[in-house]
C-alpha positions in Angstrom: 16.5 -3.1 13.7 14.2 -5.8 15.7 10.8 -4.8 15.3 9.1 -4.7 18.9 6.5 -6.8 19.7 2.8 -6.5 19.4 0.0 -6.8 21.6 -2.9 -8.6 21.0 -5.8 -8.1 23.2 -8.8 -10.6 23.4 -11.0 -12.1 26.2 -11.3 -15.4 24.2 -8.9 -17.8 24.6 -9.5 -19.2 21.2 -9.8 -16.0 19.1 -6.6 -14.7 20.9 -4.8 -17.5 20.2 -5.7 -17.6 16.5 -4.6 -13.9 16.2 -1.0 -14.4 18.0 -0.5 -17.5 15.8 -1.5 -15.7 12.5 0.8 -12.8 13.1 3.8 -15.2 14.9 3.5 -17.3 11.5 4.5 -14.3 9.4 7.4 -13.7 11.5 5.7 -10.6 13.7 6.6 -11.1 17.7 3.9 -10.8 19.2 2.7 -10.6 23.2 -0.3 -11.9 24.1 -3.3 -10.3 26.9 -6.6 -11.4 28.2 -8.2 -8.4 29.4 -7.6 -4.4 28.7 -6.5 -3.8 32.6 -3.8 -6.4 31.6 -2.8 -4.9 28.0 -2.7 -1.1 30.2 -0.1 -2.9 32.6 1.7 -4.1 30.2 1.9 -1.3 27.5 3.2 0.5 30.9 6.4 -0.8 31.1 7.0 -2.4 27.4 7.6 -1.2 24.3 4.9 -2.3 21.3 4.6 -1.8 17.9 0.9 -2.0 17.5 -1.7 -2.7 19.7 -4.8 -5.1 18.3 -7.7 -4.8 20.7 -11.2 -6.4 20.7 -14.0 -4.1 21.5 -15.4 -5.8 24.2 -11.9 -6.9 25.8 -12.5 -8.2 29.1 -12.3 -5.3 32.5 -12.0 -2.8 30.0 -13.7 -2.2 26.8 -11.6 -1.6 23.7 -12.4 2.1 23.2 -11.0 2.7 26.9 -7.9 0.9 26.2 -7.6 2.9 22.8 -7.9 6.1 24.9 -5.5 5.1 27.8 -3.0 4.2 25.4 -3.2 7.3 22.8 -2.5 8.8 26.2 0.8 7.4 27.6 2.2 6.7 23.8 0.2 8.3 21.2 2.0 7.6 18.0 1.8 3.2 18.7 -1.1 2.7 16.2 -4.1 0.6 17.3 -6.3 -1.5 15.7 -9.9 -2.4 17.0 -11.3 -5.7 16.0 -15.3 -6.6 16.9 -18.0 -9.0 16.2 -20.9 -6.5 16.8 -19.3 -3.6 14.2 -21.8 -0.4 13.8 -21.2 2.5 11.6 -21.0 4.9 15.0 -18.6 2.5 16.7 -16.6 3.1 13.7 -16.3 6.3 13.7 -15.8 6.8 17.9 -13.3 4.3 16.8 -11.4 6.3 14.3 -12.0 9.3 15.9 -10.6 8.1 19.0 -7.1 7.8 17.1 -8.0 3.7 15.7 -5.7 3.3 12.8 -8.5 0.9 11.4 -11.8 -0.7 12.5 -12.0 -5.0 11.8 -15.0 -6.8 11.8 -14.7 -10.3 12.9 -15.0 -12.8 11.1 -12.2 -11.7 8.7 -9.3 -13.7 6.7 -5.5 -14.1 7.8 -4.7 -12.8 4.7 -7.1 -9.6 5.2 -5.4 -9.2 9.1 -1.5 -9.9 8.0 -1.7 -7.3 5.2 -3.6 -4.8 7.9 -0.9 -5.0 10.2 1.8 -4.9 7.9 0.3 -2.0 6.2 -0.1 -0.1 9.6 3.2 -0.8 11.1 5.0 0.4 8.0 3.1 4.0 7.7 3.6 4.8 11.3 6.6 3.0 12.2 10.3 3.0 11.9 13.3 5.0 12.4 14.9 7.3 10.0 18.0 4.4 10.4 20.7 6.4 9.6 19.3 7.6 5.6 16.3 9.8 6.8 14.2 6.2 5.0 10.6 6.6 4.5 9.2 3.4 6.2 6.2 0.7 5.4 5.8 -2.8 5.8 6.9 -5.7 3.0 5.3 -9.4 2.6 5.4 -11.1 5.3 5.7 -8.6 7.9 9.2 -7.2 7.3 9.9 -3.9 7.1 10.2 -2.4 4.1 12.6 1.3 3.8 13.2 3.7 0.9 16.7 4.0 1.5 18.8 6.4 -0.6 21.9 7.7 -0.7 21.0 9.9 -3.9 21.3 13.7 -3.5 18.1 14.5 -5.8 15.7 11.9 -3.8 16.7 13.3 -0.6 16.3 16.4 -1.2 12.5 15.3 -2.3 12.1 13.7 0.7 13.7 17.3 2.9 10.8 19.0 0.4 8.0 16.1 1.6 8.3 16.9 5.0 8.3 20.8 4.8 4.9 20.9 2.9 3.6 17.7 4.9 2.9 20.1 7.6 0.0 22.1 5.0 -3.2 20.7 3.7 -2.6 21.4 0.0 -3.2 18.3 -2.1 -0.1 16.8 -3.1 0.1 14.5 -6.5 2.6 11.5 -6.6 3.3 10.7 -10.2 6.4 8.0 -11.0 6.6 4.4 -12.5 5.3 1.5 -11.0 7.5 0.2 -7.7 9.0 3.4 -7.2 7.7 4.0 -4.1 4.7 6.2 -4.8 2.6 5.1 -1.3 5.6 5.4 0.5 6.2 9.3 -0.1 2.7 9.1 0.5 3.1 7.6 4.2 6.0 9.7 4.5 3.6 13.5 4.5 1.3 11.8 6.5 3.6 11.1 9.1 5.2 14.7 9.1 1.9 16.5 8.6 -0.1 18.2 11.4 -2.4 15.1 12.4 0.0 12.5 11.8 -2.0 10.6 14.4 -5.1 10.9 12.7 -6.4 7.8 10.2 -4.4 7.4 6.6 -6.7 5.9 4.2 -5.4 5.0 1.1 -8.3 3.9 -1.7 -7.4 2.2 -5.0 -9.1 4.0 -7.6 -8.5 0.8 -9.8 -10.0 -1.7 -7.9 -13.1 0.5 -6.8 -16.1 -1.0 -9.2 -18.0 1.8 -10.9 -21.4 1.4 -9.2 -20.0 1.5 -6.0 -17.3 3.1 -6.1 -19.4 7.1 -5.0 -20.6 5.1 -2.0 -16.9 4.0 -0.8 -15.9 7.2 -1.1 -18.6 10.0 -0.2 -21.7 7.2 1.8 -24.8 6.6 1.4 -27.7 7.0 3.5 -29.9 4.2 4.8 -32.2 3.1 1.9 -30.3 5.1 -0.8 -30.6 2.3 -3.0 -31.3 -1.3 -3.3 -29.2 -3.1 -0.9 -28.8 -0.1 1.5 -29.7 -1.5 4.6 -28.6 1.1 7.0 -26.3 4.2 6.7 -22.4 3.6 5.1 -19.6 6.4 6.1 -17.3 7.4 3.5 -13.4 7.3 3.3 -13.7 10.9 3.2 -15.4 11.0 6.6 -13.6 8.2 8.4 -10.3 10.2 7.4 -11.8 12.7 9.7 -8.7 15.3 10.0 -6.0 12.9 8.3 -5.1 11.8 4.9 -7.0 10.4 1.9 -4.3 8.7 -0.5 -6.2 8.2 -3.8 -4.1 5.4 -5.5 -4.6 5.1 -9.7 -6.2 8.5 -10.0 -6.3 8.1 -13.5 -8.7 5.0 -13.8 -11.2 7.0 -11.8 -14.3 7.3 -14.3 -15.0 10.7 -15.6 -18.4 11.3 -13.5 -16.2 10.2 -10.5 -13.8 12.6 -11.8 -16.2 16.0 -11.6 -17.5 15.2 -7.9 -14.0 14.7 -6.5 -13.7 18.2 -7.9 -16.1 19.5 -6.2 -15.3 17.4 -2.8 -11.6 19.0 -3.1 -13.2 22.6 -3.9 -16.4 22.9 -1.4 -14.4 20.9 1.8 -17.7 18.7 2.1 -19.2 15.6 0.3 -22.6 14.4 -0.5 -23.9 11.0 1.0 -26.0 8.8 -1.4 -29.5 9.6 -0.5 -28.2 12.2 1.5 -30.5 15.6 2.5 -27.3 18.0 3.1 -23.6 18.3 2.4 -21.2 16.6 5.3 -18.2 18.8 5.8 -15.0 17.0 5.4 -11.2 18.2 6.4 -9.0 15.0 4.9 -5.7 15.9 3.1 -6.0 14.5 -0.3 -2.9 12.7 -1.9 -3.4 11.4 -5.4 -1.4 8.8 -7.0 -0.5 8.1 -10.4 1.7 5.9 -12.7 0.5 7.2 -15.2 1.6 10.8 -16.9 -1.7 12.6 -15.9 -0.7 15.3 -18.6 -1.0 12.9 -21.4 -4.3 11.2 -20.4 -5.3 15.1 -20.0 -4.4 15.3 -23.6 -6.2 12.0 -24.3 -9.8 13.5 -22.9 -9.7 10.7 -20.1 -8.8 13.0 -17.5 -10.3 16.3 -17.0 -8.4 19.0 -16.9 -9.4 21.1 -14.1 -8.9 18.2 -11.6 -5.9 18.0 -12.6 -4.4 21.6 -12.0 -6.4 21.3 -8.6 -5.0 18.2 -7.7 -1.0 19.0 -9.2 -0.5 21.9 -6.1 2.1 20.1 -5.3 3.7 17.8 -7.0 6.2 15.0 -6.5 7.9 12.4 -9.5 9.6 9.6 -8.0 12.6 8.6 -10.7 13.1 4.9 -11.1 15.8 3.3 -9.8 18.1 3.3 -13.4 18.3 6.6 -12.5 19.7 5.8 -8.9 22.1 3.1 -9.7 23.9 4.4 -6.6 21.2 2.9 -4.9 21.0 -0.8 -6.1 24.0 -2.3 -4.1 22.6 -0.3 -1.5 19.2 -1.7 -1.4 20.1 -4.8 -2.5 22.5 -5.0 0.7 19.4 -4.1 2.4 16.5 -6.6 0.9 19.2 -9.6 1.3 20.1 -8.6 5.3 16.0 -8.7 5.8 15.0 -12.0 3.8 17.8 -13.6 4.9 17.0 -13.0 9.2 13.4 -13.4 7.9 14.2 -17.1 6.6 17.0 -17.7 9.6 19.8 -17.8 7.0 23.4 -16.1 8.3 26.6 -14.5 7.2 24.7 -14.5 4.0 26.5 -12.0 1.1 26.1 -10.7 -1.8 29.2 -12.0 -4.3 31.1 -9.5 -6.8 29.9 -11.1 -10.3 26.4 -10.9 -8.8 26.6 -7.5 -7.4 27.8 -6.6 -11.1 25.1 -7.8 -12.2 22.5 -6.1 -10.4 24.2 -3.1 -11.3 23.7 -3.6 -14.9 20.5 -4.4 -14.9 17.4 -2.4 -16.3 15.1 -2.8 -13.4 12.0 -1.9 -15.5 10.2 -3.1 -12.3 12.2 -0.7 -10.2 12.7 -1.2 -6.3 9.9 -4.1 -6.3 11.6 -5.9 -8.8 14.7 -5.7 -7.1 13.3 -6.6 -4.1 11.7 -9.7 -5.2 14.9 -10.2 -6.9 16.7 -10.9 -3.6 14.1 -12.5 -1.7 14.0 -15.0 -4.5 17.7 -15.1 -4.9 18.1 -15.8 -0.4 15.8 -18.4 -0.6 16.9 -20.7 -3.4 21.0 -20.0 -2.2 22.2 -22.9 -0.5 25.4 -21.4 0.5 26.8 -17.9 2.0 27.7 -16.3 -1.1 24.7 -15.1 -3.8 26.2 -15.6 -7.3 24.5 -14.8 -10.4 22.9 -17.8 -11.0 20.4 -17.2 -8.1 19.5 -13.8 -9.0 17.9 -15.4 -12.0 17.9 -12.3 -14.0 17.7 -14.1 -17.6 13.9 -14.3 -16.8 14.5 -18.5 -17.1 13.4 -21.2 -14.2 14.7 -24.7 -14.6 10.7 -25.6 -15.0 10.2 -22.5 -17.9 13.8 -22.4 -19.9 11.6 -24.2 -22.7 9.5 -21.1 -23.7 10.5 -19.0 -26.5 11.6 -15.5 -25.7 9.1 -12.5 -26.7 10.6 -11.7 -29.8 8.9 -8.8 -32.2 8.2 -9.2 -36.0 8.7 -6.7 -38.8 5.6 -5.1 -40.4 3.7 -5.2 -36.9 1.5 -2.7 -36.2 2.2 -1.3 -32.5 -1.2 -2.4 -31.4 -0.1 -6.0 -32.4 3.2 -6.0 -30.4 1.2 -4.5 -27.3 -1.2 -7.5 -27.7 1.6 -10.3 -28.3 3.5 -8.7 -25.4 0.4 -8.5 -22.8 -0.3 -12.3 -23.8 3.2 -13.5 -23.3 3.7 -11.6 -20.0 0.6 -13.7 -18.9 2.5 -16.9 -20.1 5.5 -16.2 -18.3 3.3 -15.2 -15.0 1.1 -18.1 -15.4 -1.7 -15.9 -15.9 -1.4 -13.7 -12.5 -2.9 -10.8 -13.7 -1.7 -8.2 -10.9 1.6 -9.7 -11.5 1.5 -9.2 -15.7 0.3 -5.7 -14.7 3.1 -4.7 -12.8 5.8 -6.3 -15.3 3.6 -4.3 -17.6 3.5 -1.2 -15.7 -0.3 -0.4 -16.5 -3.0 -0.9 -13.8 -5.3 -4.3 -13.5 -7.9 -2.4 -14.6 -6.4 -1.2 -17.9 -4.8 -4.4 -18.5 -8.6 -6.0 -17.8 -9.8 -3.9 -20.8 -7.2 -4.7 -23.3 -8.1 -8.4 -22.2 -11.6 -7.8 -23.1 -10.7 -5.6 -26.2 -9.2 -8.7 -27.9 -12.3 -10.8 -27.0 -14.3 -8.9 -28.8 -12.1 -8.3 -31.9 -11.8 -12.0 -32.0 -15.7 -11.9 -31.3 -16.4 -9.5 -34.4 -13.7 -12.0 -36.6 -15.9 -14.7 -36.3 
């Protein structure tokens, strides 16, 4: 399915231009307007996938042309970029129905994954397989497609409780499709319209991560230079997807609690509680039972976040799925990279088949964007798929290979070590081989430096 264009609305010539080309070069069509009378006529009589719209957009301003278009198609998501960003413009913004708020000046990077982010959660067609939908690299979009009885009737389940505000917890292995399910209630629930704002617990640093969450006031602290609004309060009436639940910190851990009992959050600083109505959605790849057992999850969030919960299998146990969504990932890298009448040979599809897929539907699908890009012909064969783990450049390492008499902590340290080999030292890409969190895998890291530290 051709994606429909999106519109891209600046008064500057340059800035516009820098946008379009940004977006065009990661294989998004894109239309281009001056002004926001010109955007309005246009969004009148075409169909767009996303609007991006500068805040000052020339004839009209960018919260008018938010408005107008919520009103003739309010489910195309908008973005609102500006140079002159204020807390209270955010939030008119968000409230308005903004899917997200950029200030300028920001990367290509930071703006492709936006977009592709955006497009994917409020996008798509159910194509056929009822698919939950979200963006992949480069700005293709990316489907949960299944023909398996068990997932769809998860999905059937998803949509009937989407329309609730009970907390939902997503618990599965890493590249299941955990933030999809995610997308998936949001876009069924009763403000579907309303901003989805997904935090990773992870990535959030311990003294700031109360502020990203709940505020702080102006002066709060050192470095407080004017009032900060939470993710809870710029959810407003939508979603709150908290990725990695389980590296949240334990002090995090008991005012979450109370955020997700009281319905309001307390600002850094702040004088009085700030009512809050966000669905919360937690994520885990992690059994949150276990780390329960472990002491490094408290109990009582747990049972008040597990009201409902989901567990996405992997995909060994789909394997009705592979050829399926292999079929799938080789149709959209291969229009992505203007390759035709590519397929998928016998001996390869066999192989897929067979195959583990520890990495699950990621892995598969880096699999075949890897395997359309180095195939030179129509047919993929087995060699392309690369499966052995080898590259021409890297068939010289030795395999991982374990030793008798090792202790399990030293087969977990010689296999986090020769994952980073093999990845050249990508962390986030040793972590998901892994399937542990940067974070954890950051702290084993450090755990050897100091054993090797206390050796000397």
């Amino acid at each position: 399915m051709q994606l429909p264009p999106i519109l891209v609305v600046d008064e500057k010539p340059d800035m516009l231009s820098a946008l379009c080309d940004a977006l065009d070069s990661v294989g998004f069509p894109v239309e281009q307007a001056a002004s926001g009378s010109e955007a309005l006529d246009r969004f009148k009589t075409t169909r767009y996938s996303l609007v991006i719209t500068d805040e000052t957009a020339a004839g009209i301003s960018g919260l008018p042309v938010l408005t107008s278009i919520k009103k003739i198609s309010p489910q195309v998501p908008v973005i609102v970029t500006t140079a002159n960003g204020s807390v209270q413009n955010a939030v008119e913004a968000m409230q308005a129905g903004a899917s997200d708020y950029v200030l300028k000046p920001f990367s290509v990077k930071d703006l492709q994954k936006t977009v592709s982010k955006i497009i994917g959660r409020t996008k798509g067609g159910d194509g056929g397989r009822n698919p939950s939908i979200v963006a992949g690299r480069s700005g293709a979009i990316k489907q949960i497609i299944t023909e398996d009885s068990a997932l769809k009737k998860m999905l059937a389940l998803a949509r009937e409780v989407a329309a609730s505000n009970a907390t939902v917890l997503i618990q599965g292995e890493s590249g299941t499709g955990k933030e999809l399910l995610a997308a998936h209630i949001h876009r069924h629930s009763r403000n579907p319209q309303a901003p989805y704002v997904a935090v990773n617990c992870a990535a959030l640093p311990d003294t700031l991560a109360e502020s990203e969450l709940f505020g702080h006031e102006k002066g709060a602290f050192t470095g407080a230079a004017g009032r900060k609004i939470g993710k809870f309060e710029l959810a407003g009436p939508g979603t709150v997807v908290l990725d990695e639940i389980s590296e949240m910190s334990m002090p995090l851990q008991a005012k979450l609690l109370r955020v997700l009992q009281e319905k309001e959050i307390d600002r850094i600083g702040g004088t009085k509680p700030v009512p809050v109505d966000a669905r919360v959605i937690a994520i885990s790849n992690r059994d949150l039972k276990e780390a329960v057992a472990e002491g490094k999850f408290r109990q009582d969030l747990y049972y008040r976040i597990n009201v409902i919960p989901f567990r996405l299998p992997p995909l060994r146990e789909r394997k009705g799925d592979i050829a399926l969504l292999a079929e799938y990932f080789m149709e959209q890298y291969s229009q992505l990279n203007g390759k035709q009448n590519m397929r998928i040979g016998d001996a390869a599809m066999k192989m897929l088949a067979s195959h583990p897929w520890y990495g699950n539907v990621r892995e598969l699908e880096n699999t075949m964007e890897r395997a359309v890009l180095i195939c030179n012909q129509d047919v993929i064969a087995p060699h392309h798929l690369m499966l052995d783990g080898s590259c021409e450049h890297g068939g010289d390492r030795e395999p991982f290979t374990a030793k008798t008499g090792w202790t399990v902590r030293e087969m977990e340290k010689s296999l986090i070590f020769h994952t980073l080999e093999e990845v050249e030292d990508n962390r986030t890409r040793a972590a998901e081989l892994l399937g542990i969190s940067v974070r954890t895998l950051r702290n084993k890291l450090r755990e050897y430096k100091e054993e090797l530290g206390e050796a000397k």
